[in-house]
C-alpha positions as CSV (number, residue, x, y, z in Angstrom):
1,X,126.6,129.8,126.5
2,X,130.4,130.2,127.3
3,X,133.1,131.0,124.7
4,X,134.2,127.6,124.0
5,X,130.5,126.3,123.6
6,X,130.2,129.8,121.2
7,X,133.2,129.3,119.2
8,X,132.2,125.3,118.6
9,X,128.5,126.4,117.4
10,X,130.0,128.7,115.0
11,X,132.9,127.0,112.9
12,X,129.7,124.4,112.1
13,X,129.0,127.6,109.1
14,X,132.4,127.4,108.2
15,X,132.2,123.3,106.7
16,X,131.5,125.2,103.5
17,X,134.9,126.2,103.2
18,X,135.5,122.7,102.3
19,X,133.4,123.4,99.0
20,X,136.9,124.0,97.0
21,X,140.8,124.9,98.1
22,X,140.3,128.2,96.2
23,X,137.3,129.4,98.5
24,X,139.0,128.3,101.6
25,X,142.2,130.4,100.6
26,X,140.2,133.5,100.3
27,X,138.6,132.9,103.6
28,X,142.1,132.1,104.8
29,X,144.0,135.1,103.6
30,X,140.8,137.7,105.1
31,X,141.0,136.0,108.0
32,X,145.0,136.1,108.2
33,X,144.7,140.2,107.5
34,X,142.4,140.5,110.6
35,X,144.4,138.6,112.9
36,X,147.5,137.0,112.4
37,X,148.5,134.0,113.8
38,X,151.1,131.1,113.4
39,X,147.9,128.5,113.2
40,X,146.7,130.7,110.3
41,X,150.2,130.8,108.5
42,X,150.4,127.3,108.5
43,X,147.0,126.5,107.2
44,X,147.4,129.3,104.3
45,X,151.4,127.7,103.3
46,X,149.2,124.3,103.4
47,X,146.7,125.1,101.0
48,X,149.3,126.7,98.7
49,X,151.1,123.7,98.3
50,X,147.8,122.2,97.2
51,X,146.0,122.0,93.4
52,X,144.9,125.9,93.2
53,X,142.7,126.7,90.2
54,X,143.9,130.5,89.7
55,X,141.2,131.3,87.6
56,X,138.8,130.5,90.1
57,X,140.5,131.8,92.7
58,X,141.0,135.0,91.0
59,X,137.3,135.1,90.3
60,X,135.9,134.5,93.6
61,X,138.1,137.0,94.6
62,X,136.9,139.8,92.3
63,X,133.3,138.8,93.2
64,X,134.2,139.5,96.7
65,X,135.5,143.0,95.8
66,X,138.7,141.8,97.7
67,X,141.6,141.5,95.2
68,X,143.7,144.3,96.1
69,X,144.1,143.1,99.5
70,X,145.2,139.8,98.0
71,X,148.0,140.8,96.4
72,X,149.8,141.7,99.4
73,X,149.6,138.4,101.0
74,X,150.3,136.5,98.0
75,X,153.5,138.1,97.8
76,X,154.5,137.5,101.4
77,X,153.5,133.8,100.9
78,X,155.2,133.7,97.5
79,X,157.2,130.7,97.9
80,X,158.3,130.1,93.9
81,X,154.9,127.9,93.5
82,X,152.9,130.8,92.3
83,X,153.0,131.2,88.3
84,X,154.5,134.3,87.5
85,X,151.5,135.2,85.2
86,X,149.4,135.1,88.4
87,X,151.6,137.2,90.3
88,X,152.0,139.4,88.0
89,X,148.3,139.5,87.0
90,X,147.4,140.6,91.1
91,X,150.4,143.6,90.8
92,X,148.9,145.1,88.2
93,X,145.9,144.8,89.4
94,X,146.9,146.2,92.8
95,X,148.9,149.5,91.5
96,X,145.7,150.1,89.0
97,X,143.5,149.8,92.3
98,X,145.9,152.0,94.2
99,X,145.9,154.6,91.5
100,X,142.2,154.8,91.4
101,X,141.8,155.1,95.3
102,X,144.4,158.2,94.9
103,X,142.5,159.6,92.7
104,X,139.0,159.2,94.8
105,X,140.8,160.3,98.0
106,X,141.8,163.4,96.3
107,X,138.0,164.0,95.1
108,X,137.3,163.3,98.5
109,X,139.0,166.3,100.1
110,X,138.4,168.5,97.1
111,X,134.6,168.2,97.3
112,X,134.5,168.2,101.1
113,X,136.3,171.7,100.7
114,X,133.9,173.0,98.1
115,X,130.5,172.0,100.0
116,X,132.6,173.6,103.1
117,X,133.4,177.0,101.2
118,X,129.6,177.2,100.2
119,X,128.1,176.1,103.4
120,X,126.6,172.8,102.8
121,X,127.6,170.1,105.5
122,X,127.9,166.5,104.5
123,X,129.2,163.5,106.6
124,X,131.5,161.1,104.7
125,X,131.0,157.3,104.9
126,X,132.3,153.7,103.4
127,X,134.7,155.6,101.5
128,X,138.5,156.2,101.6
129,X,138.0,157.9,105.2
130,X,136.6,155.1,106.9
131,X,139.3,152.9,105.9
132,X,141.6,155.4,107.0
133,X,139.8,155.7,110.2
134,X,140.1,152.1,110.6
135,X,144.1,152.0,110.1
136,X,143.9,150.3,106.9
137,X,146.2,151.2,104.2
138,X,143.5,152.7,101.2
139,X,145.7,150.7,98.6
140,X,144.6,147.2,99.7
141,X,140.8,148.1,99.5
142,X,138.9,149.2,96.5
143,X,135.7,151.6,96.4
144,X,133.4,152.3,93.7
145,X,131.8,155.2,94.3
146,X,132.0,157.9,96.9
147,X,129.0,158.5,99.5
148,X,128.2,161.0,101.9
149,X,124.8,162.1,103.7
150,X,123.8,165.8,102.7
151,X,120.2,167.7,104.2
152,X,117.4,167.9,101.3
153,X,117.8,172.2,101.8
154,X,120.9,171.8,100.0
155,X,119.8,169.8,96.3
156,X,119.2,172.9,94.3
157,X,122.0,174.9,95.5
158,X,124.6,171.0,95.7
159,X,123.5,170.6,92.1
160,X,125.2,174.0,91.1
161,X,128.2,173.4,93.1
162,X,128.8,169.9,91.2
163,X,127.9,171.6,88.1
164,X,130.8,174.4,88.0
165,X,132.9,171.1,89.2
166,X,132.8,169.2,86.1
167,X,129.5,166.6,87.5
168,X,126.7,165.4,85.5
169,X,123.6,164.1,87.0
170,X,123.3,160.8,86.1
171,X,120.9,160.5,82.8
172,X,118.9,157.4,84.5
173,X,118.2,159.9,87.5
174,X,117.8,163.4,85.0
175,X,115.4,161.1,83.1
176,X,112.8,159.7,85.7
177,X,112.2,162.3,88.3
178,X,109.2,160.9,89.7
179,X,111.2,157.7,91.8
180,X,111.1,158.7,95.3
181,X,114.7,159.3,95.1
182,X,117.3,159.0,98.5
183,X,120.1,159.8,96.3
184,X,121.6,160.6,92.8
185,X,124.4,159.9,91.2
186,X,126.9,162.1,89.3
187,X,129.1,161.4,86.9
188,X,132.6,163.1,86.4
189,X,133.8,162.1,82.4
190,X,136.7,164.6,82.7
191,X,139.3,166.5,84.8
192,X,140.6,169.4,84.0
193,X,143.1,168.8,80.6
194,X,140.3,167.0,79.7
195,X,141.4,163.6,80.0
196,X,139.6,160.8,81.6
197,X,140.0,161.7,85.5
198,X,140.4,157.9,86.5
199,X,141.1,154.3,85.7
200,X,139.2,151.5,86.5
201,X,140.1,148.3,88.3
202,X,136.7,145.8,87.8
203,X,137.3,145.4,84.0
204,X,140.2,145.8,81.1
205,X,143.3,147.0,83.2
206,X,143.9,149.7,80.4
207,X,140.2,151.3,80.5
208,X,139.4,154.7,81.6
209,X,136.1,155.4,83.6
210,X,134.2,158.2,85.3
211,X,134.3,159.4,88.6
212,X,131.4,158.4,90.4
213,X,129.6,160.0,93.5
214,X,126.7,159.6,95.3
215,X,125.2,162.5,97.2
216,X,122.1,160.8,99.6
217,X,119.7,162.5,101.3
218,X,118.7,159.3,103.3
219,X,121.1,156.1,104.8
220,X,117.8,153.9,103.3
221,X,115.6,154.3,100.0
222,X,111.8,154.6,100.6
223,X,111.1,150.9,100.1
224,X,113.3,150.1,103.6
225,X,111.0,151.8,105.8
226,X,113.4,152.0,109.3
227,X,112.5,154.3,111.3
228,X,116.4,156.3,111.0
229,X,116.8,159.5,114.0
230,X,118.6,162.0,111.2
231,X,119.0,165.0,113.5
232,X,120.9,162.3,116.2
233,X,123.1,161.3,112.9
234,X,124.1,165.1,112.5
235,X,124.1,165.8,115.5
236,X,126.3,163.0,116.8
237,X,128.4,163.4,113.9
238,X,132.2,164.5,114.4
239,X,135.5,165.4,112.4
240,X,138.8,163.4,111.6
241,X,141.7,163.6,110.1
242,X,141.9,162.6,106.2
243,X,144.6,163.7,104.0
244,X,145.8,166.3,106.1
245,X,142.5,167.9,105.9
246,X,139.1,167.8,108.7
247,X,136.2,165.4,106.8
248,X,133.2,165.1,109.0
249,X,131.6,161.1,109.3
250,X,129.5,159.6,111.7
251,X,130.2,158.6,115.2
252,X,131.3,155.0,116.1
253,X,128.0,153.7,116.8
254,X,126.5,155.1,114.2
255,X,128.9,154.2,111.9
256,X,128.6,150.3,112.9
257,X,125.3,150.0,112.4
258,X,125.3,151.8,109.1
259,X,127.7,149.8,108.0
260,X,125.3,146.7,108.8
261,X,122.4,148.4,107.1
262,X,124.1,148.5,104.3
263,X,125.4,144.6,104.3
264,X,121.7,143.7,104.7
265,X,120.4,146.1,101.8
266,X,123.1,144.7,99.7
267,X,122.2,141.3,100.3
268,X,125.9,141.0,101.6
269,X,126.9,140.2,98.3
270,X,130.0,139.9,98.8
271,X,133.0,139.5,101.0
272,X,134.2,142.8,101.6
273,X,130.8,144.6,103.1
274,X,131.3,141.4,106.1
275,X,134.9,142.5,106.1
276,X,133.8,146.2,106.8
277,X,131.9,144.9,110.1
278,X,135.2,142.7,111.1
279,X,137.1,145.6,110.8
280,X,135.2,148.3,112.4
281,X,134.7,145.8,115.4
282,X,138.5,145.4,115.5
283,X,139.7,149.0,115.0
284,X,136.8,150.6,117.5
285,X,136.8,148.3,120.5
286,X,135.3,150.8,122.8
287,X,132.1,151.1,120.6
288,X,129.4,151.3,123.2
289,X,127.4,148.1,121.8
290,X,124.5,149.0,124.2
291,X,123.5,152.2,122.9
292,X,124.3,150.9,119.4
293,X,121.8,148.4,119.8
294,X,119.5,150.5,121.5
295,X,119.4,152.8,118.4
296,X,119.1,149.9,116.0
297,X,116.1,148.8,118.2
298,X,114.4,152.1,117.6
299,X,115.1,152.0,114.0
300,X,113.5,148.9,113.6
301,X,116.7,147.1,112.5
302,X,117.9,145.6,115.5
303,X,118.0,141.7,113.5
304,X,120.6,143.8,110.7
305,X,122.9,144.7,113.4
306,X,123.1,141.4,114.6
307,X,123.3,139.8,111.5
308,X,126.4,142.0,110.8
309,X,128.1,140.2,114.2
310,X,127.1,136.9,112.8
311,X,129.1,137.3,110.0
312,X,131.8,139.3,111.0
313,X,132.2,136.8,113.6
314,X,132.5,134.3,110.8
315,X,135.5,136.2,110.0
316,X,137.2,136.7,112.9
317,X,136.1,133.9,114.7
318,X,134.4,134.6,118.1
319,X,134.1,138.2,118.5
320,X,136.1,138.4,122.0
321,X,135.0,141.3,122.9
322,X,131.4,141.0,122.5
323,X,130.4,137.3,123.2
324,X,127.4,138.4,124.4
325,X,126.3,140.5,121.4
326,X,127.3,137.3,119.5
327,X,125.4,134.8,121.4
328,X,122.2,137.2,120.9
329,X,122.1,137.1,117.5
330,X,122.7,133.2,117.9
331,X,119.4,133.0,119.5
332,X,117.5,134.1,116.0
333,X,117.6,130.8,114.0
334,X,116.2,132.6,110.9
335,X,119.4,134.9,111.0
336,X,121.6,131.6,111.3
337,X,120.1,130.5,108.2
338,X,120.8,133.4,105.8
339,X,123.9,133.7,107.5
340,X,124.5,129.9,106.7
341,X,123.3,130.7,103.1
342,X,125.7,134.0,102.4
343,X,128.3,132.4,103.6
344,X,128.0,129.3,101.4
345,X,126.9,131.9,98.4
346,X,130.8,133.5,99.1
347,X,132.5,131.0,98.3
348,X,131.2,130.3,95.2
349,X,132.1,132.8,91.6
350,X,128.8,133.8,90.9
351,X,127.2,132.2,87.9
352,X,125.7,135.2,85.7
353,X,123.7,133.6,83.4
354,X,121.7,131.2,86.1
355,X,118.0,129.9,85.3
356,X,116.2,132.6,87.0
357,X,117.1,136.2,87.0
358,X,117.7,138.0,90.2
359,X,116.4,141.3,88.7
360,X,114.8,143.5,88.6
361,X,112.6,141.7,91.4
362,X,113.7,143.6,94.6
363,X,111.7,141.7,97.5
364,X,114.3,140.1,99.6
365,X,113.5,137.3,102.3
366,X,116.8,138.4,103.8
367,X,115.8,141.4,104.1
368,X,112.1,140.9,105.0
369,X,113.6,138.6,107.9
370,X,116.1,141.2,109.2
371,X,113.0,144.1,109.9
372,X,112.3,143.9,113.8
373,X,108.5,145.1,113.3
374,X,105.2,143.6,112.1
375,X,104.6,146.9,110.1
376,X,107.8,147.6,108.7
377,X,107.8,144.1,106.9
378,X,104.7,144.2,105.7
379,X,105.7,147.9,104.0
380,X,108.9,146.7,102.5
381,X,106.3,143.8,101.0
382,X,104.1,145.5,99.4
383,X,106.3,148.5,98.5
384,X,109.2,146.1,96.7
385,X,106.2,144.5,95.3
386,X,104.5,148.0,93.4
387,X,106.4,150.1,93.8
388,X,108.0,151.8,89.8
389,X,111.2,152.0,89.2
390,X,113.7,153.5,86.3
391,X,113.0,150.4,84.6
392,X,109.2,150.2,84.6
393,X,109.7,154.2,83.7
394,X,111.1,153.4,80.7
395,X,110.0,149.9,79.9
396,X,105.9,151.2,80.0
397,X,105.8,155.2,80.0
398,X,102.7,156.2,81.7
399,X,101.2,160.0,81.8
400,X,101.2,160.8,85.8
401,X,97.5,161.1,86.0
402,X,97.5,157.2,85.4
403,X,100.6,155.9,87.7
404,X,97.9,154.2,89.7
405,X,98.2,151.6,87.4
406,X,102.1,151.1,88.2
407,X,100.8,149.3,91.4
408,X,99.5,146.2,88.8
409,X,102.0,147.2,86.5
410,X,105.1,146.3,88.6
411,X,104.2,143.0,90.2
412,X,103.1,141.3,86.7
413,X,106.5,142.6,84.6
414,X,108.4,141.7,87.9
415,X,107.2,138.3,88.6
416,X,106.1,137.4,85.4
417,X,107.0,139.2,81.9
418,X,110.9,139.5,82.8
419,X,111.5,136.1,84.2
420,X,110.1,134.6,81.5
421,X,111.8,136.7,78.7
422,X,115.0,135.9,80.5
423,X,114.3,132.4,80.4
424,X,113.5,132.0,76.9
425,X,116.3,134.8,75.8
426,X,118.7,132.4,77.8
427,X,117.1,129.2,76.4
428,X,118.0,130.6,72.7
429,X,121.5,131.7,73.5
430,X,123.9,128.6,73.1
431,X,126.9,130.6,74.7
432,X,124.8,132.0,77.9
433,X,123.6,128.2,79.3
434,X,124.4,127.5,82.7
435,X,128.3,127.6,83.6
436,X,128.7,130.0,80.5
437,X,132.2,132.5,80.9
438,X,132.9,131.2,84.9
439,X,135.9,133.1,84.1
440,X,135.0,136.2,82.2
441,X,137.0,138.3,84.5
442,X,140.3,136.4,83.9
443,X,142.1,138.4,81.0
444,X,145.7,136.4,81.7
């Protein structure tokens, strides 16, 4: 299959842009921050001339996690046919988001230091170092949290350190010890004076919210069960340059096809875990694709590296460099499906009080259909299927000597008991039917 052929095959995903003007904006401005071109300028000053529902637009956006790199291009295409309580909404939006990542960078080197000064080696990833890697200004992308891989010899004595910084452990991780835990979250409430340490963007623009980090002993949680080479990650594993200061992260390959595990654990829910693949692809051209997909066949995740190129070649159109990575992961019909299906699913603002609620059930076909190996679907079957979590914990307490019974416990209250509270909870709510709040993030 040649280029042309490859690029034609493609662009059929991309008819569901056509689902509303607002979607195919989004799509349009992403696309116009990987790689600009006049044809793409056009299309965007086209479509802004258009009907634009800013509600909707702003919501699909904040779905997508992508709103502080919207702001930017707004303003460049700001040609007096904006509203000026838009505008203004994304500015403030973007300096709050700006001001948090500040923050988060700073936490970033400051913890990095500490672990350093008390021996305990960590490798940094999908945080403000990556992005940084990648040349991306920090202020047009927003993070949540803060990740990095730490060795299980260092909990008890990582726990301290965190403790004389100001962290918490979590009280949904302090109060079920017995998940087979691959990380844990802290919490940071307060700084120093003992104000709030950080402001958040997702919600009110004037609320104040915890630092959050998450300290993982493993890339994957027990119920993904890849096969991941740990000592090659540490081993592999080099420094850069962050904030003036040397943060250790993973190498390029490693980095890629982390980045992909991660979309396909995530479900790709949203926008910006594709755009991390575009990028990466685009800032790290010499990634040695062979050895990265000779790892990822190893692993037993082969399909999730591929299905990361499907997407991100959604994004950037054919990937140029790497056609024939691209036309691989063609060949796999079932990974043109989902692919088909996420895409669609990104262009839509997600609808939170649907029918049918998409938790806590955990088994994902996407998922399931993304494992390489026989065995390692069948595990992540059975395992999503019985295995307890913080919320059977809690819902059913059990003495240990009887957590046998989780394994009847979980698929019943899973598949059965919550759906159908949901269903009739929803059924007696008037203000949570189908549609309800579209806009609940839109505070204009």
């Amino acid at each position: 299959m040649n280029i042309h052929a490859l690029k034609s095959k493609t662009m059929l995903m991309w008819q569901y842009r056509s689902t509303s003007p607002e979607a195919d904006l989004i799509l349009s401005f992403i696309m116009y921050e990987l790689d600009y071109d006049i044809e793409k300028q056009q299309h965007i000053v086209e479509l802004l001339g258009t009907e634009i529902d800013w509600k909707k637009f702003i919501n699909i956006a904040l779905d997508n996690e992508i709103l502080p790199s919207v702001y930017p291009i707004l303003k460049e295409f700001n040609l007096g046919i904006i509203p000026d309580n838009i505008v203004e909404y994304f500015y403030k939006r973007f300096e709050r988001n700006k001001q948090r990542n500040e923050v988060l960078s700073e936490e970033l080197v400051n913890l990095n230091n500490l672990f350093s000064s008390n021996n305990i080696q960590v490798i940094n990833y999908k945080g403000p170092e990556t992005v940084c890697r990648l040349g991306i200004d920090i202020s047009k992308r927003q993070f949540n949290d803060l990740y990095f891989l730490f060795r299980h010899k260092d909990i008890s004595k990582m726990n301290d350190i965190l403790s004389t910084a100001g962290y918490k452990l979590w009280e949904d991780n302090a109060r079920h010890q017995n998940l087979q835990r691959k990380d844990f979250t802290y919490i940071k409430t307060a700084s120093s004076n003992g104000k709030p340490p950080i402001r958040s963007l997702p919600n009110d623009l004037e609320e104040y919210r915890e630092i959050r980090i998450e300290p993982h002993l493993s890339i994957v949680e027990y119920n993904l069960p890849l096969t991941i080479d740990y000592d090659g990650l540490w081993n592999r594993a080099h420094h850069i340059e962050f904030m003036g200061e040397r943060i250790r992260t993973f190498s390029k390959e490693d980095l890629l096809f982390i980045l992909c595990i991660s979309g396909c654990k995530a479900k790709w829910k949203n926008l910006k875990l594709i755009r991390h693949i575009a990028n990466t692809l685009r800032a790290l051209p010499d990634i040695d694709l062979e050895i990265c997909l000779e790892r990822a066949r190893e692993t037993g995740g082969e399909k999730m590296l591929l299905m990361g190129f499907l997407l991100a070649n959604e994004l950037m159109g054919p990937v140029r460099a790497f056609p024939d990575t691209v036309e691989r992961a063609m060949s796999e019909h079932r990974l043109i499906k989902h692919a088909t299906k996420v895409v669609y699913n990104r262009s839509q603002p997600k609808n939170k009080y649907g029918l049918l609620p998409s938790f806590p059930a955990q088994f994902s076909f996407l998922i399931y259909h993304t494992l390489d190996r026989l065995k390692d679907r069948i595990k992540y079957a059975w395992r999503t299927c019985t295995q307890p979590r913080s919320v059977h914990f809690r819902r059913i307490p059990l003495p240990k000597f009887l957590h046998c019974l989780y394994l009847l416990i979980v698929p019943v209250h899973d598949l059965l008991i919550w759906p159908i509270g949901k269903i009739v909870k929803r059924s007696l709510s008037p203000t949570r039917s189908e549609g309800a709040d579209l806009y609940q993030h839109w505070d204009g």
